[in-house]
C-alpha positions as CSV (number, residue, x, y, z in Angstrom):
1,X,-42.6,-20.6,32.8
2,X,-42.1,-23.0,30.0
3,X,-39.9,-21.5,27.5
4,X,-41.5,-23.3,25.0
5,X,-45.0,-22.4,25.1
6,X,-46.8,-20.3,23.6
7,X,-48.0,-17.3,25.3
8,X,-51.9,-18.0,26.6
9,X,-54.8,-15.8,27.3
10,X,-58.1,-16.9,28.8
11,X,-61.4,-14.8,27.2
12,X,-63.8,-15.4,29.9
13,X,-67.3,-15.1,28.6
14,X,-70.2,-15.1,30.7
15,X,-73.4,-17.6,29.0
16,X,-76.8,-16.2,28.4
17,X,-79.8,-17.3,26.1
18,X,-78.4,-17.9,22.3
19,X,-74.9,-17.3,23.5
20,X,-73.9,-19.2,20.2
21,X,-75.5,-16.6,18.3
22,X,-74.7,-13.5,20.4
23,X,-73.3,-10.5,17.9
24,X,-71.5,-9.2,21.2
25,X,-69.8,-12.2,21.9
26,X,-68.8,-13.2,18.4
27,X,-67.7,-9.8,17.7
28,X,-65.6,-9.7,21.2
29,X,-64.4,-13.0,20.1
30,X,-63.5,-11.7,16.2
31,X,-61.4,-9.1,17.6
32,X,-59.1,-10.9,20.4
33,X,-58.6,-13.5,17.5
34,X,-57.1,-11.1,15.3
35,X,-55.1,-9.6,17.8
36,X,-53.9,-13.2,19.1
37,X,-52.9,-14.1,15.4
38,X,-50.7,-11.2,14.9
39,X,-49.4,-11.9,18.5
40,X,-48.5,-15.3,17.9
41,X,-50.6,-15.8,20.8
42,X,-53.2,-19.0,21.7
43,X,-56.8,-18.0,23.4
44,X,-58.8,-20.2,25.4
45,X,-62.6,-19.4,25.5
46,X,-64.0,-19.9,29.0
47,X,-67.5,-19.7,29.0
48,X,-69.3,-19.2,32.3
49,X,-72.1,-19.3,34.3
50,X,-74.0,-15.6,34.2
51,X,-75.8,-15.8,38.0
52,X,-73.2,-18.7,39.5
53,X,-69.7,-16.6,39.4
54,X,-68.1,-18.7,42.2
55,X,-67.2,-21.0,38.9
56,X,-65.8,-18.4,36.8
57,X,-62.2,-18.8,37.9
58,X,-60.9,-22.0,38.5
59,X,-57.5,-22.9,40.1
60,X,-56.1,-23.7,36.5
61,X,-56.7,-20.4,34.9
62,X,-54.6,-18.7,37.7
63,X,-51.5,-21.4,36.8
64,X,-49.0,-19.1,35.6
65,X,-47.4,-22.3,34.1
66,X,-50.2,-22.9,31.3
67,X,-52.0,-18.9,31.5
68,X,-50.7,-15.6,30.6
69,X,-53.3,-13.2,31.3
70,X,-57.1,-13.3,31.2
71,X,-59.5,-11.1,29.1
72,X,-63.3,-10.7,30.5
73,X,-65.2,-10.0,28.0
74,X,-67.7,-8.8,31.0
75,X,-67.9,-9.1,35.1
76,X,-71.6,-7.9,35.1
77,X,-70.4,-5.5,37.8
78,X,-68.6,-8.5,39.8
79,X,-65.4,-6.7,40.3
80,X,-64.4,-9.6,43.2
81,X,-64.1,-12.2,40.3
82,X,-61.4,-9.8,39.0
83,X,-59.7,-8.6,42.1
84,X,-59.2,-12.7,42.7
85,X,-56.9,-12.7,39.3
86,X,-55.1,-10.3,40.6
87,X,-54.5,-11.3,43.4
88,X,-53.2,-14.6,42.3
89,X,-50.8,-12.1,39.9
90,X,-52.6,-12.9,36.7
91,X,-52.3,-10.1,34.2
92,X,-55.7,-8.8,33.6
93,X,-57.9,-6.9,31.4
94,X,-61.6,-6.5,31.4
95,X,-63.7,-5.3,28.6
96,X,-67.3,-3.6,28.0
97,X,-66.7,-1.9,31.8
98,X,-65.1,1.4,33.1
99,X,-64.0,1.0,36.7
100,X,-63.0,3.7,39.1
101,X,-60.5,0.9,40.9
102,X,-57.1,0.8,38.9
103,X,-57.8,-2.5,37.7
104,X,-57.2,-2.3,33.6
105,X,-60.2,-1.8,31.2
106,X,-61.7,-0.9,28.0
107,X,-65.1,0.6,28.0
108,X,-68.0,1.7,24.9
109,X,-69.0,5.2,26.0
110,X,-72.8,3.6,26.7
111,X,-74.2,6.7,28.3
112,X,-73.6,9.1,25.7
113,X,-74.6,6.8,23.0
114,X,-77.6,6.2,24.5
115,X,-78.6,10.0,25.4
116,X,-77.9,10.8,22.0
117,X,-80.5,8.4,20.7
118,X,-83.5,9.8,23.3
119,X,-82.4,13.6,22.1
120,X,-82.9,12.5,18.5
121,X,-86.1,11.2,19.2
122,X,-86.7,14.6,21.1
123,X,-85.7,17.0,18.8
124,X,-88.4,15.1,16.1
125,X,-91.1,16.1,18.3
126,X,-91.6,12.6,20.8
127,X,-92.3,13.6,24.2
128,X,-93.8,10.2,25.2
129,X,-90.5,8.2,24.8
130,X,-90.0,4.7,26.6
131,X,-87.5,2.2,26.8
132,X,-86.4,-1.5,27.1
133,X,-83.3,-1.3,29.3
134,X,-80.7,-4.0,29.1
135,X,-80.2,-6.3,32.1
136,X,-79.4,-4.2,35.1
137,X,-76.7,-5.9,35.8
138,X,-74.1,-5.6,33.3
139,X,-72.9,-1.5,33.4
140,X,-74.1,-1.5,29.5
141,X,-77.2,-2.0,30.6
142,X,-77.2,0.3,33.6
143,X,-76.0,3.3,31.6
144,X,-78.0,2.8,29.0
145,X,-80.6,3.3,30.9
146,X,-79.1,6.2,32.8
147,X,-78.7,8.0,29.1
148,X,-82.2,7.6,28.4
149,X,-83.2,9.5,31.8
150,X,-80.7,11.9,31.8
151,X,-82.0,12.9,27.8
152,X,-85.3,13.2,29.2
153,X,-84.2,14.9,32.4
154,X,-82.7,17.6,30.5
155,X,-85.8,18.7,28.1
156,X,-87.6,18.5,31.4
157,X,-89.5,15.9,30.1
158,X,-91.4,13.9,33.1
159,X,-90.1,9.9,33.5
160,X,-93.0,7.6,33.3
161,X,-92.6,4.6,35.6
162,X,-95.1,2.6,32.8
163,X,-92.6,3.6,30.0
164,X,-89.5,2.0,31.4
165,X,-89.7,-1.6,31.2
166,X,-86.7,-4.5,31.7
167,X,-85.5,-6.9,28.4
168,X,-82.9,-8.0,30.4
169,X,-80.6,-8.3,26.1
170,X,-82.9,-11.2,26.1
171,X,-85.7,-12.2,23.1
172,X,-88.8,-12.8,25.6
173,X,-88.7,-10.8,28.3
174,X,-88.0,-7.8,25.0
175,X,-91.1,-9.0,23.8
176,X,-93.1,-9.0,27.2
177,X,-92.0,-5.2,27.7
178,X,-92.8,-4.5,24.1
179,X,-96.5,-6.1,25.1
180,X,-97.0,-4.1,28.3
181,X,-95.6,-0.5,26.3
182,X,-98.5,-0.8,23.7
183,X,-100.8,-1.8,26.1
184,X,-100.8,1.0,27.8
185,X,-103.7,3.5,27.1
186,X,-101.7,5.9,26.1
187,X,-98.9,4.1,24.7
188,X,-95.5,5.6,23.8
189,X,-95.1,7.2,20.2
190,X,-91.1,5.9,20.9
191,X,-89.3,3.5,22.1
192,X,-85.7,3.2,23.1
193,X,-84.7,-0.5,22.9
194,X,-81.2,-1.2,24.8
195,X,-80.1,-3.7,21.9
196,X,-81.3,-4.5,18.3
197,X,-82.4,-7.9,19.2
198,X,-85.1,-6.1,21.8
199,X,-86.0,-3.6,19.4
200,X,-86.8,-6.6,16.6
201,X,-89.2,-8.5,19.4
202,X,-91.0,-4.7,19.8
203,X,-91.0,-4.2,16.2
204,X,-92.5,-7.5,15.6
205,X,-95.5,-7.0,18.3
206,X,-95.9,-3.7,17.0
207,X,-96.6,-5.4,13.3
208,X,-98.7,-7.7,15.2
209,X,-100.9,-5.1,16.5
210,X,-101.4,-3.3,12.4
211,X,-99.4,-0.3,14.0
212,X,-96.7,1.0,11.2
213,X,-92.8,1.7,12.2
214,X,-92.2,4.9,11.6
215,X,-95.4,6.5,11.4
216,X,-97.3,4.8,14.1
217,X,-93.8,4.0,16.0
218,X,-90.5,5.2,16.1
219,X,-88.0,2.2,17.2
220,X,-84.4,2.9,18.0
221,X,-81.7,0.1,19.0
222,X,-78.3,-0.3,19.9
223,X,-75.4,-2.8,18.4
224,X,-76.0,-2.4,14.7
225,X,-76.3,-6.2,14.5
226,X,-76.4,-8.3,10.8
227,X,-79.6,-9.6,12.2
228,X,-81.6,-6.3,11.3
229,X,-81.0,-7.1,7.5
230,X,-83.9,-9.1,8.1
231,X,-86.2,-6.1,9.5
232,X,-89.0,-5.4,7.4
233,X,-87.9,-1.9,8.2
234,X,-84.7,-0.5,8.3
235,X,-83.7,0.2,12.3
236,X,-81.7,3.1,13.6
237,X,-79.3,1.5,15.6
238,X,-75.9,2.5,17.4
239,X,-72.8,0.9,16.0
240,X,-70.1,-0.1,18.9
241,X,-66.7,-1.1,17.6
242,X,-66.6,-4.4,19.5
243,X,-64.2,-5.7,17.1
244,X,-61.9,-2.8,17.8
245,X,-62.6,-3.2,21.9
246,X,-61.7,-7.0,21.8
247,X,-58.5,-6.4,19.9
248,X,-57.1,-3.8,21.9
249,X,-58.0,-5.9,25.3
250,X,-56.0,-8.9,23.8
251,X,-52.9,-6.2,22.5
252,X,-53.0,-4.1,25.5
253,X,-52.9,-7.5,27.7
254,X,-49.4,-8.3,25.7
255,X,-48.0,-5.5,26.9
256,X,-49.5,-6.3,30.2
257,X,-47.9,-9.2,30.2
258,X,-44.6,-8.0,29.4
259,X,-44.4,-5.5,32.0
260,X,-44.7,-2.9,29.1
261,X,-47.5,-1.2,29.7
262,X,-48.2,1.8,32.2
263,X,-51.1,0.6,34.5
264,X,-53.6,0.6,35.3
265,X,-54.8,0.9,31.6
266,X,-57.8,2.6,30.9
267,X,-59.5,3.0,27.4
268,X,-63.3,4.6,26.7
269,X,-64.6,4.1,23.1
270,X,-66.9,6.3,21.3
271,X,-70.0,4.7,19.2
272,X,-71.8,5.8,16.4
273,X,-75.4,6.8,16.2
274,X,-76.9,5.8,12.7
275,X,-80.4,6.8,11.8
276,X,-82.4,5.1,9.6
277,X,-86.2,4.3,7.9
278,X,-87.6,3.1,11.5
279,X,-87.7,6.7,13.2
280,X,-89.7,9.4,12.7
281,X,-91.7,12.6,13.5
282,X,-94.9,11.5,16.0
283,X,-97.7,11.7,13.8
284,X,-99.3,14.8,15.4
285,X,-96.2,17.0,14.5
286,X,-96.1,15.3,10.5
């Protein structure tokens, strides 16, 4: 290696609709910067093709002469792009996934977070609950959804096929599933959105169709993105430290790096359910 260089890191980021405006990614993005900084450390950003991941790794990201180590900022559940890194002996670290395999990894606690939105919504009364699950297949969106069964699962509340309905993170297919849920003849009194941006597109059919959030409509998110400033009103949300995750991938990679770290490393952050004006009783318990 090139004494003279400064150490390198790749941040792979997989592309998908508005990836210029994408809270995760900028967030992801925030925190490996400030890590780099204080590191003295240069980042790359690779970003990649979502469905095509034969082109996420090219042979000059695995040249040990100009890369370090390479941070994914997520695999959606392509754990063979991964083992390829390794194998070539690149350091690696992947965020926003918890693997089994010893393969190095930070992880939001998604399932719990989740399940503790569907009990709120519970323990206010809502028995028909439904929800907009994230794209299937990233593992935020996969246990995400799990959390939302398992919280009904538990009260012994049945799972309706017609409440659970596929946003995929994205703007239009949100608002599709939002379309279909209060559609339905007897529509949900709450809804579960997977991310903030999904619960906006529901809340904004919902004003569409006169019905009032909370009274008519209890809407729940996840992310606690800037973008809800602009709600009429405001959502309850979960709050995920993706600054925090994207700084320690880039500081535990260091250590990676330099042989400092015991491997494999594995990290599991907690979020933080915040309730606020867009969740309430169902209006036959009020």
């Amino acid at each position: 290696m090139n004494k003279k260089r400064k150490q390198t890191f790749v941040l792979v980021v997989p592309t998908f609709e508005d990836i210029f405006h994408s809270f995760y990614a900028g967030e992801i993005i925030k925190g490996v910067s400030l890590a780099a900084s204080r590191l003295k450390t240069d980042i790359l950003i690779h970003l990649t093709s979502r469905h095509d991941h034969r082109g996420w790794l090219d042979s000059s990201l695995l040249d040990h002469r100009y890369v370090d180590g390479i941070i994914f900022a997520d695999i959606d559940n392509d754990v063979h792009v991964v083992k390829k890194a390794i194998r070539a002996g690149m350091p690696c670290m992947v965020l926003n996934n918890m693997l089994e395999e010893p393969i190095n990894c930070i992880s939001i606690n998604n399932k719990q977070a989740a399940l503790e939105v569907v009990e709120s919504f519970i323990k206010l009364g809502h028995r028909r609950i439904a929800t907009i699950a994230g794209d299937q297949t990233t593992q935020a969106g996969l246990l995400r959804l799990e959390g939302y069964q398992e919280a009904l699962k538990s009260q012994e509340i049945p799972l309706q096929k017609d409440f659970v309905t596929y946003g995929g993170f994205l703007r239009t297919p949100a608002r599709e599933s939002a379309m279909k849920l209060l559609a339905l003849k007897e529509p949900p009194t709450a809804v579960f959105a997977a991310s903030d941006v999904m619960a906006m597109e529901l809340m904004d059919v919902a004003k569409s169709k006169k019905l009032r959030i909370p009274q008519d409509l209890s809407v729940a998110g996840f992310d606690d993105n800037p973008l809800n400033v602009h709600c009429s009103v405001s959502l309850t949300t979960v709050r995920q430290p993706l600054v925090e995750m994207g700084r320690l991938g880039a500081e535990h990679l260091n250590e990676i790096a330099k042989g400092k770290a015991r491997l494999p490393v594995k990290v599991t952050l907690e979020a933080k359910f915040i309730r606020r004006d867009s969740v309430s009783p169902p209006a036959h318990v009020m």
